[in-house]
DRENDO-1510 file (C-alpha; in Angstrom, 1 decimal, always signed):
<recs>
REC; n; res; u; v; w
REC; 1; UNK; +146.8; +50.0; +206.5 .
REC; 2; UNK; +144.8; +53.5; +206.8 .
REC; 3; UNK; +141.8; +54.3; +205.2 .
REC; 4; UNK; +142.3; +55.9; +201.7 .
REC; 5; UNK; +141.3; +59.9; +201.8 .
REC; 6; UNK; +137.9; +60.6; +200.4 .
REC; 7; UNK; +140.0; +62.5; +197.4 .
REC; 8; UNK; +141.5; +59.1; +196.8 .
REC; 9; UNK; +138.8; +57.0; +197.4 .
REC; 10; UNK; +135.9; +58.7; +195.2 .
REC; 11; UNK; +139.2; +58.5; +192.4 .
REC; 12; UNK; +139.7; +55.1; +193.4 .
REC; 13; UNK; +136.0; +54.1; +192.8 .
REC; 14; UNK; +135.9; +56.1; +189.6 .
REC; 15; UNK; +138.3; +54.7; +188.2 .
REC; 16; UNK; +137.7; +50.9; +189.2 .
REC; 17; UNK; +133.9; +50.1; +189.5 .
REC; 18; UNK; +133.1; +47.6; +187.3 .
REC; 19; UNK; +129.9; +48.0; +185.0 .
REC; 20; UNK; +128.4; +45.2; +186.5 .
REC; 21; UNK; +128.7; +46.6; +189.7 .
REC; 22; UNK; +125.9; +49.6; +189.1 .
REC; 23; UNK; +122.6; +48.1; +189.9 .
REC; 24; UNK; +119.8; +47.9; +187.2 .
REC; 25; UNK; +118.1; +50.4; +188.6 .
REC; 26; UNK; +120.6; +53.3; +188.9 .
REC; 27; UNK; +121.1; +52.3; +185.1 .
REC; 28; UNK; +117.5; +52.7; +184.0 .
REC; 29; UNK; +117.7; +56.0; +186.3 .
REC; 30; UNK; +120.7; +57.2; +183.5 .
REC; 31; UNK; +119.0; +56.5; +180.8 .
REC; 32; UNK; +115.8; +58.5; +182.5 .
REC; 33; UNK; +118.5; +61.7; +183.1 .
REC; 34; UNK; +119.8; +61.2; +179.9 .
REC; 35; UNK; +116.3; +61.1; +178.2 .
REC; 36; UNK; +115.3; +64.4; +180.2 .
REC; 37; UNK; +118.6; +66.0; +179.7 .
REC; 38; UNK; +118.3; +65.8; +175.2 .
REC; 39; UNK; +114.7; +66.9; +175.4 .
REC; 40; UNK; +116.4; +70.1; +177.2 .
REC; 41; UNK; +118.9; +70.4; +175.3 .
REC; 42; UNK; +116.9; +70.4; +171.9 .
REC; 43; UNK; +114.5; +72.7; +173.6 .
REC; 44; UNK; +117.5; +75.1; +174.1 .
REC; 45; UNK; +119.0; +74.9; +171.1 .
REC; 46; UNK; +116.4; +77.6; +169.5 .
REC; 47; UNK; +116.9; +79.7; +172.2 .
REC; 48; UNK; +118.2; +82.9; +170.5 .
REC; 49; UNK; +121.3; +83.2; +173.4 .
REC; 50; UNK; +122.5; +79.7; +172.9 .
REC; 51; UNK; +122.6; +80.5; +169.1 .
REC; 52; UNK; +124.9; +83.4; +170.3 .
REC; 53; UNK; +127.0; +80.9; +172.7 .
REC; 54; UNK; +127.7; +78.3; +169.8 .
REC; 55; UNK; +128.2; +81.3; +167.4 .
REC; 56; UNK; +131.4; +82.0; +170.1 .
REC; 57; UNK; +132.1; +78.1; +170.5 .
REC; 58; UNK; +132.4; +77.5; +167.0 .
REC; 59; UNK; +134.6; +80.9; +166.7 .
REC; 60; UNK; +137.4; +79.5; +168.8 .
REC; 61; UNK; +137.0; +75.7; +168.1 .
REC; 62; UNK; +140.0; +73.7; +166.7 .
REC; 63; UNK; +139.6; +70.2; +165.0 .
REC; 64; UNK; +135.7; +69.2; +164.8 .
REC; 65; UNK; +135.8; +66.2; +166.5 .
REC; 66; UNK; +132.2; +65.8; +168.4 .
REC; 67; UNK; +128.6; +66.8; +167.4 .
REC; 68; UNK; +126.6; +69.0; +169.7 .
REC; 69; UNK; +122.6; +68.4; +170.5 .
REC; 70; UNK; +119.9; +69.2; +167.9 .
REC; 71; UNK; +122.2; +68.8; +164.8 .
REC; 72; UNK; +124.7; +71.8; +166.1 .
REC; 73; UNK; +128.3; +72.6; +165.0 .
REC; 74; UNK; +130.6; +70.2; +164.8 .
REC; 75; UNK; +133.4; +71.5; +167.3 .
REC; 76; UNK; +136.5; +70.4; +169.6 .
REC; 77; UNK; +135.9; +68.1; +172.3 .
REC; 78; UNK; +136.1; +70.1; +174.9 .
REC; 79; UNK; +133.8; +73.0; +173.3 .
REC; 80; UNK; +131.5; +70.1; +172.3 .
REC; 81; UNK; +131.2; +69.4; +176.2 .
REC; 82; UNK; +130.7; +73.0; +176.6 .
REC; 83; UNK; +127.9; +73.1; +174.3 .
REC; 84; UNK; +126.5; +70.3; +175.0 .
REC; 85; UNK; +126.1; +71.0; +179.1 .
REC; 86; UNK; +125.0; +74.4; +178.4 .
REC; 87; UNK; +122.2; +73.8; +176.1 .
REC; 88; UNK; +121.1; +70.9; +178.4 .
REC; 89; UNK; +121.0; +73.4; +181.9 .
REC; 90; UNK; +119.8; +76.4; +179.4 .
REC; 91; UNK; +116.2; +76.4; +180.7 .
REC; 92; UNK; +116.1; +74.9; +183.9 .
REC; 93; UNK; +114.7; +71.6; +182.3 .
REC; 94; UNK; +116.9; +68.6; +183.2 .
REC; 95; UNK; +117.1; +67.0; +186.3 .
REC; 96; UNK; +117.7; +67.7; +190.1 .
REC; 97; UNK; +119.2; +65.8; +192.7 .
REC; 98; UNK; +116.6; +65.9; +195.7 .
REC; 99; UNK; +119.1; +66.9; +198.6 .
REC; 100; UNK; +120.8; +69.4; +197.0 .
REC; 101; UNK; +119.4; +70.8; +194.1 .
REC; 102; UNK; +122.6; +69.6; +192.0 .
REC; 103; UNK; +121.8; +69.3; +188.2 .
REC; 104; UNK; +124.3; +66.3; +187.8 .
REC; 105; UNK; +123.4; +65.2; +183.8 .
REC; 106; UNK; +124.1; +68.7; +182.4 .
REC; 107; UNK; +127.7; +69.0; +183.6 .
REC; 108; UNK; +128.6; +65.3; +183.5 .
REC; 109; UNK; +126.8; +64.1; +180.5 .
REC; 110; UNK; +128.0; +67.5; +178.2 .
REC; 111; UNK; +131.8; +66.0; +179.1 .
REC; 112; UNK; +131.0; +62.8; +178.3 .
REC; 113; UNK; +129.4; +62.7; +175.4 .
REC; 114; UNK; +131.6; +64.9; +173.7 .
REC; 115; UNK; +134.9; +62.9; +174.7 .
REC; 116; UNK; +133.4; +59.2; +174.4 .
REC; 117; UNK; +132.5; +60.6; +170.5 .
REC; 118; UNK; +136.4; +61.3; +170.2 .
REC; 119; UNK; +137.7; +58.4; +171.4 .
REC; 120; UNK; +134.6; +56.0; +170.4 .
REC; 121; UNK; +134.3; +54.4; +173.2 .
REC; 122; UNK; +131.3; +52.0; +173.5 .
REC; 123; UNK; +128.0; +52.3; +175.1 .
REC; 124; UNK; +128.5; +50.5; +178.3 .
REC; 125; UNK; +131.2; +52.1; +179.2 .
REC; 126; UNK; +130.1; +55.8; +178.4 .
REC; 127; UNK; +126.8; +55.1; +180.4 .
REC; 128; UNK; +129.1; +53.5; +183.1 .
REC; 129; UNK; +131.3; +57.2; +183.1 .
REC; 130; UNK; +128.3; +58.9; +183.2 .
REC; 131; UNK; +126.4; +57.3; +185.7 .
REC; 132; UNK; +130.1; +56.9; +188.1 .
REC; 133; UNK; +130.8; +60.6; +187.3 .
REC; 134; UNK; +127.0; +62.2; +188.8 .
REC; 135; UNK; +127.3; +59.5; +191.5 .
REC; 136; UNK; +130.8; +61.7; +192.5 .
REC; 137; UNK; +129.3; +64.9; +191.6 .
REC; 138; UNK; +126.0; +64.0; +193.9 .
REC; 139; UNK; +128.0; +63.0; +196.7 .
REC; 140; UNK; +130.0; +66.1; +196.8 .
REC; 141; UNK; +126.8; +67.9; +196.7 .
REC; 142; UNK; +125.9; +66.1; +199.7 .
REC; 143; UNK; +129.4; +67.1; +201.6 .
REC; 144; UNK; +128.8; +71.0; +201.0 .
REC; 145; UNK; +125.3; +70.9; +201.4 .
REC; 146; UNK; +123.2; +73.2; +202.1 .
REC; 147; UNK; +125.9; +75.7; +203.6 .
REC; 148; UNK; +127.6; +75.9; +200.2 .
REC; 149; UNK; +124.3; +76.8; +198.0 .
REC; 150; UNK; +123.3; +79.5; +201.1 .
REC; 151; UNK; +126.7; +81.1; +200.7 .
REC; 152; UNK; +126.2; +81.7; +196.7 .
REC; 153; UNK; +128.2; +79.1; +194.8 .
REC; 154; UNK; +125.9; +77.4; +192.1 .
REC; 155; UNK; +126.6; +73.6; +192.7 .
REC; 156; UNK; +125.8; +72.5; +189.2 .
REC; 157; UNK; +129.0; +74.1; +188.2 .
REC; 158; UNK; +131.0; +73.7; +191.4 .
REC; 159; UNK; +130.5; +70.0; +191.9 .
REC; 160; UNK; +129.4; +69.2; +188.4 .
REC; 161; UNK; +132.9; +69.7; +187.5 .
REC; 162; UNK; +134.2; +67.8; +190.1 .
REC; 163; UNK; +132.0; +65.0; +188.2 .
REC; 164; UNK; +133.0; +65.3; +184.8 .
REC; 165; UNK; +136.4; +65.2; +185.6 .
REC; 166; UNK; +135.9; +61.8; +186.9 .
REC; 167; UNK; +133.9; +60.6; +184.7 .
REC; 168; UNK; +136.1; +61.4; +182.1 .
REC; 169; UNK; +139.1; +60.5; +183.5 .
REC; 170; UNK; +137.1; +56.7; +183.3 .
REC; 171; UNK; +136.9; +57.1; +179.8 .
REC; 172; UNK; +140.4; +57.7; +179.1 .
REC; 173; UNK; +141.3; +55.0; +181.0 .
REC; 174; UNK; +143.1; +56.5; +183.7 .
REC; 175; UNK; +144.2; +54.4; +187.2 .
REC; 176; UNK; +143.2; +55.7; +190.1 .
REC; 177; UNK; +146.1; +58.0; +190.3 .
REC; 178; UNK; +145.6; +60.0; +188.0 .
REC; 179; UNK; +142.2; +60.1; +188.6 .
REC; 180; UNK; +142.8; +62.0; +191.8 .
REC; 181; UNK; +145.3; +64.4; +189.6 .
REC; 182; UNK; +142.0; +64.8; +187.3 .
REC; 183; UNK; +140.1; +65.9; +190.4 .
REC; 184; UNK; +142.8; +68.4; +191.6 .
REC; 185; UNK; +142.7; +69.7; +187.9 .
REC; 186; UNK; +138.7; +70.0; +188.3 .
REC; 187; UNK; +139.0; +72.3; +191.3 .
REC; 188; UNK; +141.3; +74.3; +190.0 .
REC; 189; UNK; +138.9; +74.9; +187.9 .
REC; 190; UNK; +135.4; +74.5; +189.3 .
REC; 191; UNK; +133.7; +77.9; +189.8 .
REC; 192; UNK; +130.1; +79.7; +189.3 .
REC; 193; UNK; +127.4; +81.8; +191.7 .
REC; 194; UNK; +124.0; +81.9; +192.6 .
REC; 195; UNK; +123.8; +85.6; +191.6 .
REC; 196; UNK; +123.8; +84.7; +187.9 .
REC; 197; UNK; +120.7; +82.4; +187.9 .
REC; 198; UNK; +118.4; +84.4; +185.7 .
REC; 199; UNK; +121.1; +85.0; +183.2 .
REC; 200; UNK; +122.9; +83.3; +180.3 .
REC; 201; UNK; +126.1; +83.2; +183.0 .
REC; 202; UNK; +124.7; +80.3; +184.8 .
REC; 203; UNK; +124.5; +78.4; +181.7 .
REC; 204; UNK; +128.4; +79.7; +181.3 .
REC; 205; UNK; +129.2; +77.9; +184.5 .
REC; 206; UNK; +127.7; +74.9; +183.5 .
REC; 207; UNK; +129.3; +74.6; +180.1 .
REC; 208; UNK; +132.8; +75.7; +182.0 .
REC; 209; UNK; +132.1; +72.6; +184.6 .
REC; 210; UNK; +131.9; +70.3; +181.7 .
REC; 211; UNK; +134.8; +71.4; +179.8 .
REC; 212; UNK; +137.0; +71.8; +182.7 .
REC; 213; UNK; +136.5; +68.4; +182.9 .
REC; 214; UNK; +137.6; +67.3; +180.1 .
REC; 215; UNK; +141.0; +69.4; +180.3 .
REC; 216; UNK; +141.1; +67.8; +183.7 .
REC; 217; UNK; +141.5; +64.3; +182.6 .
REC; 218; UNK; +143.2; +65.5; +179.6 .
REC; 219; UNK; +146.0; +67.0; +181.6 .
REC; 220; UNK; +146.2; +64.0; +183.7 .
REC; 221; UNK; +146.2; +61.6; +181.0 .
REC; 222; UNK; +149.4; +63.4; +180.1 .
REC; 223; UNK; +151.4; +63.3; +183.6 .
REC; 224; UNK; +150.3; +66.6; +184.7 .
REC; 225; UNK; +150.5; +65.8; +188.4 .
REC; 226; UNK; +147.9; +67.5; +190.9 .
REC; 227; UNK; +147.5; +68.0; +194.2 .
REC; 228; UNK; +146.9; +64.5; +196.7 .
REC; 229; UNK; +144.4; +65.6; +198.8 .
REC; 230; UNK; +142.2; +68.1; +196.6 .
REC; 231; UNK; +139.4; +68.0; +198.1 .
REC; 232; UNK; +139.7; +67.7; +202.2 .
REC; 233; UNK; +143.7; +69.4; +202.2 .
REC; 234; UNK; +144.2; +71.9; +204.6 .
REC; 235; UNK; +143.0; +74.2; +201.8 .
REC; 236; UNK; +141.7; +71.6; +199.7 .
REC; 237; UNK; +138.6; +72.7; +197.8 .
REC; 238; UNK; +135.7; +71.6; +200.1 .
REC; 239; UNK; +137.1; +73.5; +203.2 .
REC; 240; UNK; +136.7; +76.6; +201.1 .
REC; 241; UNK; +133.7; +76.3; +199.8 .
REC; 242; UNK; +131.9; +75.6; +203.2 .
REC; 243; UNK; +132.7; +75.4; +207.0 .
REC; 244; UNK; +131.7; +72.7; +207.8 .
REC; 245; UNK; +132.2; +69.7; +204.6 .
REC; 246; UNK; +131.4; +66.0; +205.7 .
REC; 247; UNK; +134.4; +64.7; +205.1 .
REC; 248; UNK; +133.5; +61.3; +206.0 .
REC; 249; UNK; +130.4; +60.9; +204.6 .
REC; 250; UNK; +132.4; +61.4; +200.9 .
REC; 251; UNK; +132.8; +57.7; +201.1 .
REC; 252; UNK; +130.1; +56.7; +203.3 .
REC; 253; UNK; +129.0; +53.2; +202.0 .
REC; 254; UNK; +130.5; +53.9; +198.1 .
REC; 255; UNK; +129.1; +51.2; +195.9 .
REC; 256; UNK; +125.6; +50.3; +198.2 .
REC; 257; UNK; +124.1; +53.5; +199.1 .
REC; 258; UNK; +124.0; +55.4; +195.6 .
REC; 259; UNK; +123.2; +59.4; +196.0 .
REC; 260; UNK; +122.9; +59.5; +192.2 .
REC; 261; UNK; +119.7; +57.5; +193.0 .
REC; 262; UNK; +117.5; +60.2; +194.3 .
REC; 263; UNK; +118.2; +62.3; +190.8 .
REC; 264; UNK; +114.8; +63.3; +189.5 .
REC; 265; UNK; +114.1; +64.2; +185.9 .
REC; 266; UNK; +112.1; +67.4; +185.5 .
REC; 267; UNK; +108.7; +67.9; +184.3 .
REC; 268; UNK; +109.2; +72.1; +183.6 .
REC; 269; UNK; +111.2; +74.4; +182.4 .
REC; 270; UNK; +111.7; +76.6; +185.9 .
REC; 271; UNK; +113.5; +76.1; +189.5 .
REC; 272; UNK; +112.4; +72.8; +190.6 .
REC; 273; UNK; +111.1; +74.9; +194.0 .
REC; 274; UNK; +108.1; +75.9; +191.4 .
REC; 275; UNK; +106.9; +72.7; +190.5 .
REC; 276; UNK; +104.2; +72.3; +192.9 .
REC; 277; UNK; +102.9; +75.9; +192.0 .
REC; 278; UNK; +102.4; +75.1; +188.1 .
REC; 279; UNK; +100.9; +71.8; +189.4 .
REC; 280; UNK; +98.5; +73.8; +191.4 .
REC; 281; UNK; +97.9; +76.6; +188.8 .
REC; 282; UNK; +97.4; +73.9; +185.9 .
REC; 283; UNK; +94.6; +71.9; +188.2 .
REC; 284; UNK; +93.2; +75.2; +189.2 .
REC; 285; UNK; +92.5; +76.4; +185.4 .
REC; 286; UNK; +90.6; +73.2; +185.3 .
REC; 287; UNK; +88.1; +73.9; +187.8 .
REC; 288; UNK; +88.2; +77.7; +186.8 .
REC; 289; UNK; +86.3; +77.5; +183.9 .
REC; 290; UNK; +85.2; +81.3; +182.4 .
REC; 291; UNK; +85.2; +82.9; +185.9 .
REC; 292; UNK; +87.7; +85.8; +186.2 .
REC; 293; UNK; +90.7; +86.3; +188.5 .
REC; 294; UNK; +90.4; +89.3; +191.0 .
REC; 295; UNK; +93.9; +87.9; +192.9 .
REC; 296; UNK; +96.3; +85.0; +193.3 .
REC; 297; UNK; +98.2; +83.8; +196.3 .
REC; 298; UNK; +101.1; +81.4; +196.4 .
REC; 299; UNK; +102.2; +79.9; +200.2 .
REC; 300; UNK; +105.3; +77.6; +200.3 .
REC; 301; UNK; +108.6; +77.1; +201.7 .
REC; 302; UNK; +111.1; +79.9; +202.8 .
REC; 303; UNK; +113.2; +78.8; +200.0 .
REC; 304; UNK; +110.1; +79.6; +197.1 .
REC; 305; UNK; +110.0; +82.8; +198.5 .
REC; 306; UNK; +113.9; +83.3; +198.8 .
REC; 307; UNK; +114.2; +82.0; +194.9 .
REC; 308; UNK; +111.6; +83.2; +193.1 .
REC; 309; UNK; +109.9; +85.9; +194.2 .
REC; 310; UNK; +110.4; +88.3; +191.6 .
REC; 311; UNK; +107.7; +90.4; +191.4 .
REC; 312; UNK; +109.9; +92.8; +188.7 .
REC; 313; UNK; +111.5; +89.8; +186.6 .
REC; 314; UNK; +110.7; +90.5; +182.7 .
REC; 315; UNK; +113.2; +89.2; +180.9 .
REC; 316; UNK; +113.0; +85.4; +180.1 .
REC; 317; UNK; +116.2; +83.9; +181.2 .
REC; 318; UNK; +114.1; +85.3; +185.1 .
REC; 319; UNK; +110.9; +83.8; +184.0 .
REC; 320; UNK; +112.7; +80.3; +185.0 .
REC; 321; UNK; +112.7; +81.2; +188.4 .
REC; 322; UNK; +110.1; +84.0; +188.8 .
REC; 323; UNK; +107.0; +82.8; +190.8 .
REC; 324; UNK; +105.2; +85.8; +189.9 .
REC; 325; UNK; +105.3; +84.6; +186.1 .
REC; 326; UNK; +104.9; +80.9; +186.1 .
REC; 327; UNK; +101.9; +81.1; +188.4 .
REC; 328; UNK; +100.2; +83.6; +185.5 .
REC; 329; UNK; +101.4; +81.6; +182.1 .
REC; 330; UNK; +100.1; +78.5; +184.2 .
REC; 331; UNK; +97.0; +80.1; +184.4 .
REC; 332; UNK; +96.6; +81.8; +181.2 .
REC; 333; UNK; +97.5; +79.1; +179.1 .
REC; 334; UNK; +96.7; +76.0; +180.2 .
REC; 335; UNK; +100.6; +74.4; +180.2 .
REC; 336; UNK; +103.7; +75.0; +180.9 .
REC; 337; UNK; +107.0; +74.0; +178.5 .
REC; 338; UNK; +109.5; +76.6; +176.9 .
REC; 339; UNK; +107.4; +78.3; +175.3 .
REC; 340; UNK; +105.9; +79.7; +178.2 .
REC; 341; UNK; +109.9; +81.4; +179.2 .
REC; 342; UNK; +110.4; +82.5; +176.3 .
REC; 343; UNK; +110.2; +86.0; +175.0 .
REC; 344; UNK; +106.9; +86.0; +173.7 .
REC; 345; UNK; +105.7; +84.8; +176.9 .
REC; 346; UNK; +107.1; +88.0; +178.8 .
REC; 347; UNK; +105.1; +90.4; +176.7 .
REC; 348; UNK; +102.2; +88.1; +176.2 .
REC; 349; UNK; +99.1; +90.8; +177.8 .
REC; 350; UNK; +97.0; +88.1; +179.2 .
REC; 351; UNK; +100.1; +86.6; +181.6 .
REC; 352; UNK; +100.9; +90.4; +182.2 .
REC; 353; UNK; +97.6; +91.3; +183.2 .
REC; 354; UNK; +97.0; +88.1; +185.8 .
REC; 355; UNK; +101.0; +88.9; +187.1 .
REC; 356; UNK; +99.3; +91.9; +188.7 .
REC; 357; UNK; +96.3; +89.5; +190.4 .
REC; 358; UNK; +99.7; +87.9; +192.7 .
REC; 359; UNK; +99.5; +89.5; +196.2 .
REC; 360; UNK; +102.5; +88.9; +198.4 .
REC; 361; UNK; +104.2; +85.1; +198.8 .
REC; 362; UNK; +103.6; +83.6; +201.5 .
REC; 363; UNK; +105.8; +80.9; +204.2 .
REC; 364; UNK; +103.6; +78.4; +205.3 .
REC; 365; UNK; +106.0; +76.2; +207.8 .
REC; 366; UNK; +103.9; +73.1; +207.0 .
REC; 367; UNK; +105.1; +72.6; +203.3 .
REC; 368; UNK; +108.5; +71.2; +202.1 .
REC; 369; UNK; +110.6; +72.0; +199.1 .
REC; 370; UNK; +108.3; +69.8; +196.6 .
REC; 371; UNK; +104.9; +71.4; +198.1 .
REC; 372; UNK; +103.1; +74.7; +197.6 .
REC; 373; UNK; +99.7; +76.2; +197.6 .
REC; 374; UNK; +98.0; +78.6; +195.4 .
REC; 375; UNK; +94.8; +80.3; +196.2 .
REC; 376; UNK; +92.6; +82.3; +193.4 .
REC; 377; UNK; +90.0; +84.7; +194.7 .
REC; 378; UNK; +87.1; +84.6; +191.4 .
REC; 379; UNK; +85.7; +88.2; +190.8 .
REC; 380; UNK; +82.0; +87.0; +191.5 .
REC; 381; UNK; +83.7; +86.2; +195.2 .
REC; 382; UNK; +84.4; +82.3; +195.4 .
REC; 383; UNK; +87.5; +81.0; +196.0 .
REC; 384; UNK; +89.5; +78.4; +194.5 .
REC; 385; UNK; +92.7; +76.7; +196.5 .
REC; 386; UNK; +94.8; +73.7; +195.5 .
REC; 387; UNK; +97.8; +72.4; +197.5 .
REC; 388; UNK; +100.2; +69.8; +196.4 .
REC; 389; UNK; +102.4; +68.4; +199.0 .
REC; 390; UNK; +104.6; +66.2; +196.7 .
REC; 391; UNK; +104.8; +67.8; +193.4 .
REC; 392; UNK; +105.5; +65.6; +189.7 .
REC; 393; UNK; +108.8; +65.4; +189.3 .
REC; 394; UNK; +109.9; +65.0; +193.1 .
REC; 395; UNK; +111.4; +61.7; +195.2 .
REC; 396; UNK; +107.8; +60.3; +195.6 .
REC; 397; UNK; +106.2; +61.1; +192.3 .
REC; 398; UNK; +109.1; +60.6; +190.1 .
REC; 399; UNK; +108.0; +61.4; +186.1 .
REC; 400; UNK; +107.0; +58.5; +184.6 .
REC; 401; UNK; +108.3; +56.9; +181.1 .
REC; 402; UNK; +105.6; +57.8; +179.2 .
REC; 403; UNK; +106.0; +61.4; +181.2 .
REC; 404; UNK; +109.1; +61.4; +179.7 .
REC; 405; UNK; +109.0; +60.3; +175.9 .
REC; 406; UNK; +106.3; +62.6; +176.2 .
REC; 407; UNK; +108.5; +65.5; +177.3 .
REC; 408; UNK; +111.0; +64.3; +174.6 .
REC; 409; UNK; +108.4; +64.4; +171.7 .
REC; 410; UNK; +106.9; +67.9; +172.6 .
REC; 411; UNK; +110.5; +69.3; +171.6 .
REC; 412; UNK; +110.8; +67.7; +168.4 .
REC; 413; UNK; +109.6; +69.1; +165.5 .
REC; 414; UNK; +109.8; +66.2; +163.3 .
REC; 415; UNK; +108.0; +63.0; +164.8 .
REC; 416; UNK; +110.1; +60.6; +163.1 .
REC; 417; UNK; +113.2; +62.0; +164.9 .
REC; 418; UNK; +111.3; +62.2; +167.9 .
REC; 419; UNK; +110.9; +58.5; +167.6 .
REC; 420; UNK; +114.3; +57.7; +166.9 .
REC; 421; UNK; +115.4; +59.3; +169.7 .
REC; 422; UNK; +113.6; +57.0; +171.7 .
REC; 423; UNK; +114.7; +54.1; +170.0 .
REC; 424; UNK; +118.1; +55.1; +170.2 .
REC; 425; UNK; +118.3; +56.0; +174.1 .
REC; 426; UNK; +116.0; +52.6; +174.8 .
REC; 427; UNK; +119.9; +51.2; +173.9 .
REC; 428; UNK; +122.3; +53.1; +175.0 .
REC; 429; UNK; +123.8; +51.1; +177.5 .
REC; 430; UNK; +124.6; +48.4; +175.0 .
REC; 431; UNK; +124.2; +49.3; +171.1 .
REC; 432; UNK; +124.3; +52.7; +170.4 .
REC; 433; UNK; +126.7; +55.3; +171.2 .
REC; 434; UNK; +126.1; +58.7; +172.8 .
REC; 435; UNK; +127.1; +60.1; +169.9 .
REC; 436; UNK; +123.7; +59.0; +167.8 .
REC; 437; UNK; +122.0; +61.6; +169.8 .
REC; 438; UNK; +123.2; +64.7; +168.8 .
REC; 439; UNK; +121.3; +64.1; +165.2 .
REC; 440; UNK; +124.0; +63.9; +163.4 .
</recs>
């Protein structure tokens, strides 16, 4: 008997993969995305464009039927995904797969929380969706990699459909038939572009990829046939999206090499190319002490400079991914959360004034994705230079717990809901529901 096609087979393992088969690690590393994702979400929640997004959501919503993060609407399950994926992605804050720069939990997580609510499905089996449906959406990553990103589509949405489609074609219980229909349903779907990072649009995509996966499954849950190769057809979705997909690393070892595993949490609200220069610029303010800033310089990888140099950014949806800026509220302020992308950090004088210390970005060929350096020249004509070569957040310096529930706390108003957060995601693969962290 021939090999199943990688459509079939990633539907196959979907659908099939026992809980027990996920090792205890990759389950502690959901729980970690998960934990990263709410603190996210709950951080954009009071951003004043997501209060404009739900304001839509809730406009158009039928039966209220799943709660959205930080005690939002009520709404229909799949605008609840929607919502829910959005406010997670909003600032740049969740999680990023090492090899591709996928944000798998938005996407995946925004579809399955919403849809295990509806159908109350327990917490084993949501965290086994979840964890199944970033696995799929991490290897597809991997397939279109890095020819896909170059050529402008925004994976998180592309892929993270693909994703949610599966995993929520596991929650409904669907064979692995009509979870290849689901995936064919997904990229039908499954859209969004580089060239709206820096606006609320990327955060559209990344709703869209979780909903469309919802109304994937959905459709198939209900007969709606789809296509039996989606992916790797003749025009099957990964031959359009790249020139050259890895077809048969799709399946490669499904089940004992895990992609999903090299999914790191984030420590700020930015690109995760600008980690190692807050790093730098926070350790920096340390040794600065009073001395005053004549000019800055950041050196890192051709991809820093092709991502964020942004010399013009001003609004704060660009502030995520705006060298120029994060280097400055890094230095001005000592930190570097939500507040420092928010609006009152664009006009803030003091990050204006050292924005105009940043001479040009520079390539040094010697440091990776996770490394930068930044350079300060003092105005009584030291000089101050830190590099980081692994920054916080990346494969070999992974965020810690504490890192974490510490990141989760900082966005709650309210310590006691802070702490029953916690408690709540310390058990959510096997007492309490996903539902119980919306606040609701």
């Amino acid at each position: 008997m021939s090999a199943p096609s990688p459509s079939a087979a990633l539907a196959r393992f979907a659908a099939e993969t026992p809980t027990g088969a996920i090792p205890p690690a990759l389950r502690d590393l959901a729980r970690r995305s998960v934990t990263s994702a709410l603190a996210a979400g709950i951080a954009g929640r009071r951003d004043p464009d997501a209060a404009a997004m739900l304001r839509v959501l809730t406009r158009l919503s039928g039966p209220a039927r799943a709660g959205v993060i930080a005690g939002g609407p009520r709404l229909d399950v799949t605008r609840a995904a929607f919502a829910n994926a959005m406010l997670c992605n909003l600032l740049d804050f969740d999680d990023t797969h090492a090899p591709t720069i996928l944000h798998p939990t938005a996407p995946v997580l925004g579809a399955v929380m919403a849809l295990a609510e509806d159908l109350g499905t327990p917490p084993a089996e949501a965290m086994t969706a979840f964890t199944l449906g970033c696995e799929m959406a991490c290897r597809l990553a991997d397939a279109v990699s890095p020819e896909h990103y170059r050529r402008g589509w925004h994976i998180t949405a592309t892929t993270g459909a693909l994703g949610a489609a599966l995993a929520a074609a596991r929650l409904l219980g669907l064979d692995a038939r009509r979870s290849l229909w689901a995936l064919g349903h997904a990229t039908a779907q499954a859209s969004g572009t580089v060239e709206t990072l820096g606006t609320m649009a990327k955060s559209t995509g990344v709703g869209n990829a979780a909903q469309a996966g919802v109304l994937a499954a959905l459709l198939a849950a209900e007969g709606v046939a789809g296509p039996d190769s989606p992916l790797e057809g003749p025009r099957g979705y990964l031959r359009l999206v790249t020139d050259q997909p890895d077809l048969e690393g799709l399946a490669r070892d499904l089940g004992q090499d895990w992609s999903f595993a090299r999914n790191m949490p984030k420590p700020y609200p930015c690109g995760v190319v600008l980690n190692p220069v807050i790093e730098a610029a926070l350790a920096l303010r340390v040794d600065l002490g009073a001395a005053a800033i004549a000019r800055i310089e950041i050196a890192g990888c051709q991809l820093l400079l092709d991502r964020t140099d942004r010399p013009l950014a001003r609004l704060p949806r660009d502030l995520q991914v705006c060298a120029q800026h994060c280097v400055s509220a890094a230095l001005a302020r000592g930190r570097f959360g939500p507040a420092e992308v928010d609006a009152e950090a664009a006009g803030d004088p003091q990050i204006a004034a050292l924005r105009t210390r940043v001479g040009p970005m520079i390539v040094d060929p010697g440091l990776t994705v996770d490394g930068a350096r930044v350079t300060l020249w003092l105005e009584d004509g030291r000089s101050l230079s830190r590099t980081i070569i692994e920054a916080e957040g990346s494969p070999r310096r992974p965020l810690s717990d504490a890192a974490l529930a510490a990141k989760l706390r900082a966005q709650c108003s309210d310590p006691a809901e802070a702490e029953a957060l916690l408690t709540a995601l310390a058990g959510i693969w096997t007492d309490v529901p996903l539902s119980a962290l919306t606040g609701r």
